[in-house]
C-alpha positions as a Markdown table, in Angstrom:
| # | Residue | x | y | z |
|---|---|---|---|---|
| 1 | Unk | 50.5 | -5.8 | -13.0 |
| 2 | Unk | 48.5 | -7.1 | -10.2 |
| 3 | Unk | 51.0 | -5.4 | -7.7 |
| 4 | Unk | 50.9 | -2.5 | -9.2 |
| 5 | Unk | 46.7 | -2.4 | -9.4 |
| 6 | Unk | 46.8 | -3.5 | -6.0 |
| 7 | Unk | 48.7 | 0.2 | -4.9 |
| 8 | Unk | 47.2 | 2.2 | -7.0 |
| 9 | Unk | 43.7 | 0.6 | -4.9 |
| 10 | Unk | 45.9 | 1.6 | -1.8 |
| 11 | Unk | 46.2 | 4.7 | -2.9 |
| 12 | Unk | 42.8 | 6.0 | -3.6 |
| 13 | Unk | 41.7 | 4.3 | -0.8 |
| 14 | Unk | 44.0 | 6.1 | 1.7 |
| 15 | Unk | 43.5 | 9.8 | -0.2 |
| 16 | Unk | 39.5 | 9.6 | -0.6 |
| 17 | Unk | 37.0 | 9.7 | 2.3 |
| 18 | Unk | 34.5 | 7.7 | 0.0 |
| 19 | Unk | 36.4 | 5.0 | -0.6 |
| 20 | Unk | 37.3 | 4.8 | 3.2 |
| 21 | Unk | 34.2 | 4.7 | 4.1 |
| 22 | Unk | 32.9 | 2.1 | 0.9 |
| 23 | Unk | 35.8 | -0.5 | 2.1 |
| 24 | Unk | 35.0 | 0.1 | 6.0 |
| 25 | Unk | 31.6 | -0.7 | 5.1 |
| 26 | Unk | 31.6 | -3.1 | 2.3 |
| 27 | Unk | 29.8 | -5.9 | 4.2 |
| 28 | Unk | 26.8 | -3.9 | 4.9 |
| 29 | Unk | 26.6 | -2.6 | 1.3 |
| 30 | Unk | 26.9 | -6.7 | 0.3 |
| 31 | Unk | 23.8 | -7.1 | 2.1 |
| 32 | Unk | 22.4 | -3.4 | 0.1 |
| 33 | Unk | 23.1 | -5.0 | -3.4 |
| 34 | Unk | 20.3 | -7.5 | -3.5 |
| 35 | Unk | 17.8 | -4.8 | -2.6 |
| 36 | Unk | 19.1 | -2.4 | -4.8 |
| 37 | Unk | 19.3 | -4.9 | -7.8 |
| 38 | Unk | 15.7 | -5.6 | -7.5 |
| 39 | Unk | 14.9 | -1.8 | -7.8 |
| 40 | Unk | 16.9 | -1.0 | -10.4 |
| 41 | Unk | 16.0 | -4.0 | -12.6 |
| 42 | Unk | 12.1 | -4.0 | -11.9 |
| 43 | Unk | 11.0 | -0.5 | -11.0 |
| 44 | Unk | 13.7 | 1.5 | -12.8 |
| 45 | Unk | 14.7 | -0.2 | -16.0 |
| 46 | Unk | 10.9 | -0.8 | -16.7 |
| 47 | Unk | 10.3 | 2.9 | -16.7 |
| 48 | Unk | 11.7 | 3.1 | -20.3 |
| 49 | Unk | 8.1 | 1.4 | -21.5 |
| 50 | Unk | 6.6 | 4.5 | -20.5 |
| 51 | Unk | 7.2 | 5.4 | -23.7 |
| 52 | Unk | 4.4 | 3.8 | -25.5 |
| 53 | Unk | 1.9 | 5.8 | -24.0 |
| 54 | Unk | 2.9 | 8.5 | -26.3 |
| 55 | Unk | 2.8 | 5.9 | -29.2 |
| 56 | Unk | 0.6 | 3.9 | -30.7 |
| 57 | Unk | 2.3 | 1.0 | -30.3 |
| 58 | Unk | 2.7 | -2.5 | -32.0 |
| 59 | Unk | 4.4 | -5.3 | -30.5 |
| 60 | Unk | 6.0 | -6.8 | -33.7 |
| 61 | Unk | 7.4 | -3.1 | -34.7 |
| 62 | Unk | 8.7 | -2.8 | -31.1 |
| 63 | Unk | 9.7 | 0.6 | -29.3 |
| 64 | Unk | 11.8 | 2.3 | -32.3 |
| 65 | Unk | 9.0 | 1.4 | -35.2 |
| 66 | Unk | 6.3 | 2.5 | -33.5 |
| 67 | Unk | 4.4 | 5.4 | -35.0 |
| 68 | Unk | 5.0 | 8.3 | -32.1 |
| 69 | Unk | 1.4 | 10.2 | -31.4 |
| 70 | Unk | 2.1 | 12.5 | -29.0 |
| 71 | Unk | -0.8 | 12.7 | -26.0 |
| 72 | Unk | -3.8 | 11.1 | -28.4 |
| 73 | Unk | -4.2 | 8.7 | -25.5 |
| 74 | Unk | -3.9 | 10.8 | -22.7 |
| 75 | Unk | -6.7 | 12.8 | -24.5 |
| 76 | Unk | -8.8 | 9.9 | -25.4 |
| 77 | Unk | -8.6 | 9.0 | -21.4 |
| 78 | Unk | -9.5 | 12.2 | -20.4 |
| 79 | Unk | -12.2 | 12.4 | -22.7 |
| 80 | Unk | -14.0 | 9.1 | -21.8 |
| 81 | Unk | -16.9 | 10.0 | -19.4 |
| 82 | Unk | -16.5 | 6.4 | -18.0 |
| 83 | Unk | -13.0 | 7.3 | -17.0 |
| 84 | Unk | -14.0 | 9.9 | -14.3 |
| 85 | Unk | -16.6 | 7.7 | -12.8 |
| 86 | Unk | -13.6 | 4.9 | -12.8 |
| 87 | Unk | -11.3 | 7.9 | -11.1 |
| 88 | Unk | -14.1 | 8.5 | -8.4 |
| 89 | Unk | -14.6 | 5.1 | -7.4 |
| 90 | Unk | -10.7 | 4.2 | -7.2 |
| 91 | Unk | -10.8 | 7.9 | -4.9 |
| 92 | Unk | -13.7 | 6.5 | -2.8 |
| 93 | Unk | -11.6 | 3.2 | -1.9 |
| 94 | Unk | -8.7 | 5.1 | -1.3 |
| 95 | Unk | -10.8 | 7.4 | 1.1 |
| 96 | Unk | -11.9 | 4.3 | 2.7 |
| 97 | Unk | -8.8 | 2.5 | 3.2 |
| 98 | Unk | -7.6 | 5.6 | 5.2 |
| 99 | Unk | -11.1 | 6.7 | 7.4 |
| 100 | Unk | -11.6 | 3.1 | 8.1 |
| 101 | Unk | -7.9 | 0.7 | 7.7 |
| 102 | Unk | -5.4 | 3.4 | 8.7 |
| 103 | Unk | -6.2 | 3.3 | 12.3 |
| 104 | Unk | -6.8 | 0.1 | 13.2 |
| 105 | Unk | -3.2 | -1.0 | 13.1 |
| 106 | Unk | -2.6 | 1.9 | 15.3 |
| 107 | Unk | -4.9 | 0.9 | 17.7 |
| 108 | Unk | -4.5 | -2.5 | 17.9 |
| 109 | Unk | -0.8 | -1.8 | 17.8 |
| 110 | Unk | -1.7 | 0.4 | 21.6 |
| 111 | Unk | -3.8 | -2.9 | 23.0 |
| 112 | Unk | -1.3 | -5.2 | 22.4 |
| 113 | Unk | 1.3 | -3.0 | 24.2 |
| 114 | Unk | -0.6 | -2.2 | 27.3 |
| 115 | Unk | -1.4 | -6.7 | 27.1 |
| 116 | Unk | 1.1 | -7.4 | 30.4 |
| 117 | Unk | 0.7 | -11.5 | 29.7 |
| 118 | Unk | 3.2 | -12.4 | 27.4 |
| 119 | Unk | 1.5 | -15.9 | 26.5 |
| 120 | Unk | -1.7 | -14.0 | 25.6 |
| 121 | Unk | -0.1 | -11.5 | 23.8 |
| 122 | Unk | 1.9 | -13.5 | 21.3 |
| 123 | Unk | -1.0 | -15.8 | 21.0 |
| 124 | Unk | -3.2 | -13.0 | 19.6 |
| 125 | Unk | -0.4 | -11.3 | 17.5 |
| 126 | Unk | -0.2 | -14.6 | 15.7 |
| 127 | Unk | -4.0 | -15.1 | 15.2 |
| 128 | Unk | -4.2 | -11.4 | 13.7 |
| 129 | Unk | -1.2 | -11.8 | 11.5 |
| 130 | Unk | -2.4 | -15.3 | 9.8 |
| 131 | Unk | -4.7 | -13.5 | 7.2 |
| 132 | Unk | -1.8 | -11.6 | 5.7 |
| 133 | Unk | -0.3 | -14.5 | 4.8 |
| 134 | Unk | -3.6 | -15.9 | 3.1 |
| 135 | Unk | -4.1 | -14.9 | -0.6 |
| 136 | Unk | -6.8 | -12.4 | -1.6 |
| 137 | Unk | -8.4 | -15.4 | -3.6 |
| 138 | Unk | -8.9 | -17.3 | 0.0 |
| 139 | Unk | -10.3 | -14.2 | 1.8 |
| 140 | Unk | -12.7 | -13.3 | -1.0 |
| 141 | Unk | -14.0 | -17.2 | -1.4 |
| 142 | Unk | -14.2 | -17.0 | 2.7 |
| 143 | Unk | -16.4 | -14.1 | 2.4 |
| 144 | Unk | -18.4 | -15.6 | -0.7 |
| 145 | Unk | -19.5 | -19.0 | 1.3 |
| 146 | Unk | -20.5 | -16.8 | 4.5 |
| 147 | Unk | -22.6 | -14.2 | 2.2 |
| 148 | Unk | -24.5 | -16.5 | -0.3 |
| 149 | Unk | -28.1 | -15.9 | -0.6 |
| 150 | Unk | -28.8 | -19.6 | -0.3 |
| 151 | Unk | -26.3 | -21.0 | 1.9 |
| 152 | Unk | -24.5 | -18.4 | 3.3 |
| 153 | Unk | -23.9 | -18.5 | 7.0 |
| 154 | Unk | -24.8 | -14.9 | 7.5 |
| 155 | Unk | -27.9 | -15.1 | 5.2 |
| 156 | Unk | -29.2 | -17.9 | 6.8 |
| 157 | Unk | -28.9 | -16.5 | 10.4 |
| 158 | Unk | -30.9 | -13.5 | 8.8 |
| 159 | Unk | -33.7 | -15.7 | 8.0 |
| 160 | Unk | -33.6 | -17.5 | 11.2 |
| 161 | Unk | -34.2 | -14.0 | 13.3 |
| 162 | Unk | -37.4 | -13.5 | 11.0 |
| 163 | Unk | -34.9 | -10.7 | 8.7 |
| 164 | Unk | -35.1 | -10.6 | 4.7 |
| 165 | Unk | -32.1 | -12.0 | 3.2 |
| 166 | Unk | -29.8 | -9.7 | 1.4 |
| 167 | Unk | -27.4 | -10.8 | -1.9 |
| 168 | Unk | -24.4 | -9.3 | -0.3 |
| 169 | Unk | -22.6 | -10.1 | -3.3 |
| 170 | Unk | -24.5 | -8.2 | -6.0 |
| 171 | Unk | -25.5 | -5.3 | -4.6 |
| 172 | Unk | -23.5 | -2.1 | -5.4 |
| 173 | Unk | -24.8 | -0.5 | -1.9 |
| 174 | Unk | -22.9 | -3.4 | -0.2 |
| 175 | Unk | -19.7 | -3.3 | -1.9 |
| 176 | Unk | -17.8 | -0.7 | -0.2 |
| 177 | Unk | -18.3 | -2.5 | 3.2 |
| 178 | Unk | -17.6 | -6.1 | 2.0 |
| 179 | Unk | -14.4 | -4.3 | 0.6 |
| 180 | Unk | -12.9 | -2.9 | 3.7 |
| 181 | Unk | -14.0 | -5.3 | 6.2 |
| 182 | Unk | -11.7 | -7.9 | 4.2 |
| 183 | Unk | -8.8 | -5.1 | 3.9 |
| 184 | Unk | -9.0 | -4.6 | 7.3 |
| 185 | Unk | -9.7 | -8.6 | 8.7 |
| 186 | Unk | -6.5 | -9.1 | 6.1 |
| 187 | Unk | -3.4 | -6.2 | 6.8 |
| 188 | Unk | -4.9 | -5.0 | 10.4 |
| 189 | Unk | -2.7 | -7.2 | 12.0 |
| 190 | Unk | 0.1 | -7.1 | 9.8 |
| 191 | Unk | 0.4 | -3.3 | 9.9 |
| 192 | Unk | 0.8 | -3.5 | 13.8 |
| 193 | Unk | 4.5 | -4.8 | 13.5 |
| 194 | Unk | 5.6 | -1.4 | 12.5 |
| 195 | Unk | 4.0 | 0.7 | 15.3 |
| 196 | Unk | 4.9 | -2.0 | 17.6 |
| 197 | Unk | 8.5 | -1.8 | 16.9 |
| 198 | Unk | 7.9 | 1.9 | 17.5 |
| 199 | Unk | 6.7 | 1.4 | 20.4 |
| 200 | Unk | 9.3 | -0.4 | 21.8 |
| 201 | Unk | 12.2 | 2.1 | 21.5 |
| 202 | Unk | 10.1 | 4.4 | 23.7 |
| 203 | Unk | 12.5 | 5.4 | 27.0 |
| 204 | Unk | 9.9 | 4.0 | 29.7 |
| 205 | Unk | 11.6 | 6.7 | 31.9 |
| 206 | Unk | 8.6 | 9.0 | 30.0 |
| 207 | Unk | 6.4 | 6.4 | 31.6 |
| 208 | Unk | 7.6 | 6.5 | 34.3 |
| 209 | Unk | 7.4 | 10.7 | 34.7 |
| 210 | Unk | 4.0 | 10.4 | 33.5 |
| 211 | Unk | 3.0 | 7.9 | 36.1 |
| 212 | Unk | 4.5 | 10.3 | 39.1 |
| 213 | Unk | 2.8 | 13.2 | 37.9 |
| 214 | Unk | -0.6 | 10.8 | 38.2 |
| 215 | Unk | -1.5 | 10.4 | 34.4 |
| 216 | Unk | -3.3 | 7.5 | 34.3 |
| 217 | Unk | -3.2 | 4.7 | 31.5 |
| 218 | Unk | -5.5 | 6.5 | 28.7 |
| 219 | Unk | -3.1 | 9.6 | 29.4 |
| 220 | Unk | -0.2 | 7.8 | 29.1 |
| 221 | Unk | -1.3 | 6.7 | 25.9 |
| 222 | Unk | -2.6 | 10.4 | 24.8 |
| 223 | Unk | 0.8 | 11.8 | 26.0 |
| 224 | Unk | 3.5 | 9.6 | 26.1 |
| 225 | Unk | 2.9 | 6.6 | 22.9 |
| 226 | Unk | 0.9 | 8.3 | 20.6 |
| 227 | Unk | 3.7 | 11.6 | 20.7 |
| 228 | Unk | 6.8 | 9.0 | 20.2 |
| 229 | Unk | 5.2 | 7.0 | 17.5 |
| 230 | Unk | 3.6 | 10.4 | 15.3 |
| 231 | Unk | 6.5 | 10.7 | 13.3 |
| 232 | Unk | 6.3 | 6.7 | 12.2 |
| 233 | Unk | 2.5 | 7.6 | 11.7 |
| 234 | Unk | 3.2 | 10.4 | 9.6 |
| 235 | Unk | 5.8 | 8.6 | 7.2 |
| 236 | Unk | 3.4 | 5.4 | 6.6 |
| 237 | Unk | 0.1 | 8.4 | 6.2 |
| 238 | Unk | 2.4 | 9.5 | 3.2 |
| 239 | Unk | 3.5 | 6.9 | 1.9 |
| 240 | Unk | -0.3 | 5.9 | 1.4 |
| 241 | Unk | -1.3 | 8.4 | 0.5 |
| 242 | Unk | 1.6 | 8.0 | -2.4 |
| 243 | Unk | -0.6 | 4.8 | -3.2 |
| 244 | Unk | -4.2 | 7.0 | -3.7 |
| 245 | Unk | -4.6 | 5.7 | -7.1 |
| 246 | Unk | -2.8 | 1.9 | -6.7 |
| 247 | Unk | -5.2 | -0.5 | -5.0 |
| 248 | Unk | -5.1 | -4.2 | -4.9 |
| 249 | Unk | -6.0 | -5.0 | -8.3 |
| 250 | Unk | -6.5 | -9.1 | -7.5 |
| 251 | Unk | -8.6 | -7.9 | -4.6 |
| 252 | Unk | -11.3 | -6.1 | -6.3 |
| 253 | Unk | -10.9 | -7.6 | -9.4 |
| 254 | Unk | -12.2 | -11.0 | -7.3 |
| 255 | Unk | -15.2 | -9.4 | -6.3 |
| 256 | Unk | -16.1 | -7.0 | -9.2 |
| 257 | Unk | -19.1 | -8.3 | -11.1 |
| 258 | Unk | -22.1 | -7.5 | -13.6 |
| 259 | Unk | -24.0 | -5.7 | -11.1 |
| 260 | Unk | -21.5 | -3.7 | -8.9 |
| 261 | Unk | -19.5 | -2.8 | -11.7 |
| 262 | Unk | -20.9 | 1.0 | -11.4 |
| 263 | Unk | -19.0 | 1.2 | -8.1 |
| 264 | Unk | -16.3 | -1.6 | -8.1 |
| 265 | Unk | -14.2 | -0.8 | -11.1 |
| 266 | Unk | -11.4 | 0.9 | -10.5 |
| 267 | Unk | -8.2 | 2.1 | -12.6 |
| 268 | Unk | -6.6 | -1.2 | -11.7 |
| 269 | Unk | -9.1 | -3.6 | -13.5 |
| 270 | Unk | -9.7 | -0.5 | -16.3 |
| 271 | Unk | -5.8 | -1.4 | -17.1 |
| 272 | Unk | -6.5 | -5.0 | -16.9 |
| 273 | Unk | -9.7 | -4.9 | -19.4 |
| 274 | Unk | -7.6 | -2.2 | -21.7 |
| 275 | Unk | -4.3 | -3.1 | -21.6 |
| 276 | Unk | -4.3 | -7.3 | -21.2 |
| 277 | Unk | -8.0 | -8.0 | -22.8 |
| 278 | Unk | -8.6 | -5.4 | -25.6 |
| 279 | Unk | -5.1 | -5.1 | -26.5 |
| 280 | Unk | -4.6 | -1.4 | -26.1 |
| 281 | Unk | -1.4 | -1.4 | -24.7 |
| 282 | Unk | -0.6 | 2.6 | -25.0 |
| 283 | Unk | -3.7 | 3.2 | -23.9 |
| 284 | Unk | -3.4 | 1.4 | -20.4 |
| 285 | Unk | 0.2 | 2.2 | -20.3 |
| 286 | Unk | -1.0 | 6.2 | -20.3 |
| 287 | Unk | -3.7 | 5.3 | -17.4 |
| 288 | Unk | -0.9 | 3.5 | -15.4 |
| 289 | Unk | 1.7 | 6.8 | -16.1 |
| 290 | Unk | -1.6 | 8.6 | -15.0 |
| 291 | Unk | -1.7 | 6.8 | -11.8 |
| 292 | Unk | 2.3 | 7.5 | -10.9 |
| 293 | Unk | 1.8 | 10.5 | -11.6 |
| 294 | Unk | -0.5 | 11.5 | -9.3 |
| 295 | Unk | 1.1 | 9.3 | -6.9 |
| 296 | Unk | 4.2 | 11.4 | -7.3 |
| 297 | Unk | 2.9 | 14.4 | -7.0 |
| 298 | Unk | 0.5 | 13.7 | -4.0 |
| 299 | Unk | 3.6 | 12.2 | -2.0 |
| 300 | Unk | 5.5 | 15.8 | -2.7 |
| 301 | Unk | 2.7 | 17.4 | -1.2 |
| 302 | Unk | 2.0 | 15.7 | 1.8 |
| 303 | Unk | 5.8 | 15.3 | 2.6 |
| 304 | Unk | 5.6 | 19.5 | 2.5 |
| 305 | Unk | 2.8 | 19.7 | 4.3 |
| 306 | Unk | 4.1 | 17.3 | 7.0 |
| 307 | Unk | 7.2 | 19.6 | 7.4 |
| 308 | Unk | 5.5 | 22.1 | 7.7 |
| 309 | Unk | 3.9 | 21.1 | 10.5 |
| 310 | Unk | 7.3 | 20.1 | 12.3 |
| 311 | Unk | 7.6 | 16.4 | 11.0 |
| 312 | Unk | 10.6 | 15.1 | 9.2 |
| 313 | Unk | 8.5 | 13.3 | 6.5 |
| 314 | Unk | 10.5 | 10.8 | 4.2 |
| 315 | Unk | 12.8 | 13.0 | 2.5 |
């Protein structure tokens, strides 16, 4: 029996092109599995519970018994004044994170290339990347112990210069700023690897050509990096744009309060204060389908538009 399973293996594998190719490759698609299993059991298989946002559902009558409603929650959501003031404050974040976080990796990304030390340059590449590996609940109390009204560090230099202090933390005027100068102090330097990388499969022949027709180093940069690296610029710009509606919940949820609530709650801590607090599980499940959505279709566009403009965007 094993024999004969064993040819008849043989023998697909000889006639069929696919199966050449799986068994040539089977090592590398080993290493695939892992990755693969992790998508299909945690992003995939959990899409099924998108079904309770057209039901109003009950946890002890599970999927099946629960009575089936239709889009009462997506109407109840759209409905809700407080919902659209929610929407424009997770949009204003997003807007942020791109005007303000999406170029600084780039940039930073271009200094450290054009460092010639090595020494120096890994030194700094390892101070800037130490704040990704920090939790949002360090960053946050690091920023609360500088900006105290009392005691903070920054308050009290304020005060020593003759200046009125300022409660940082409470004001809805300074939230937006407090919000992406800790984005930016914690992925800056993580999001350099990428552009790095990129920048290190450019042919320094280009350089070289650019150097004999007298470009200096600013024109080097405007003509021969920032060229090879647009097309790794343009697939990260989609894919966060993909994220418009999915910001760090723990992040703002660690510095949302009483008195900035106005302009710090987003759809992220609406889910949180729906879905885990009130218990209003279809409802927060239909915000979250909101959000993908969105996502979905704002990925689709910018992937169009991106071709469209001569780029191979992600798909």
């Amino acid at each position: 029996m094993n024999d004969t399973a064993t040819a008849s293996i043989t023998a697909v594998s000889s006639s069929s092109p696919l199966m050449k190719r799986l068994l040539r490759n089977r090592f590398m698609y080993m290493m695939i599995l892992p990755g693969l299993l992790y998508f299909i059991i945690f992003k995939y298989i959990p899409m099924w519970g998108l079904i309770i946002s057209f039901q109003d559902y009950l946890p002890y009558k599970g999927f099946a018994g629960s009575e089936w409603v239709g889009l009462k929650h997506f109407n109840k959501l759209f409905s809700e004044p407080q919902f659209w003031v929610i929407f424009r404050n997770t949009l204003i974040l997003f807007v942020y994170n791109i005007l303000f976080y999406f170029p600084i990796p780039i940039l930073l990304a271009i200094m450290l290339n054009e460092v010639r030390n090595a020494f120096f340059k890994r030194f700094v590449q390892t101070i800037i990347y130490i704040p990704h590996f920090l939790s949002w609940v360090i960053i946050v109390s690091i920023s609360y112990v500088m900006l105290t009204m009392d005691d903070g560090i920054i308050n009290q230099l304020m005060a020593y210069y003759g200046f009125p202090k300022i409660n940082f933390l409470l004001s809805d005027s300074w939230f937006h700023p407090i919000y992406i100068i800790q984005v930016i102090w914690r992925e800056a330097g993580w999001g350099t690897i990428v552009y790095l990388a990129a920048i290190a499969a450019i042919d320094p022949q280009l350089y070289e050509a650019a150097r004999m027709d007298g470009a200096g180093r600013f024109r080097q940069i405007w003509h021969v990096t920032l060229p090879s690296i647009r097309t790794v610029i343009v697939v990260l710009l989609i894919l966060r744009i993909g994220n418009v509606l999915d910001l760090s919940f723990e992040h703002v949820y660690l510095l949302l309060n009483s008195m900035n609530r106005n302009v710090a709650e987003i759809l992220d801590t609406y889910v949180y204060t729906a879905g885990l607090k009130q218990g209003q599980f279809s409802f927060s499940t239909a915000v979250g389908f909101f959000k993908s959505f969105i996502g979905l279709v704002l990925v689709v566009l910018a992937n169009k538009l991106a071709k469209k403009f001569g780029e191979d965007g992600i798909y």
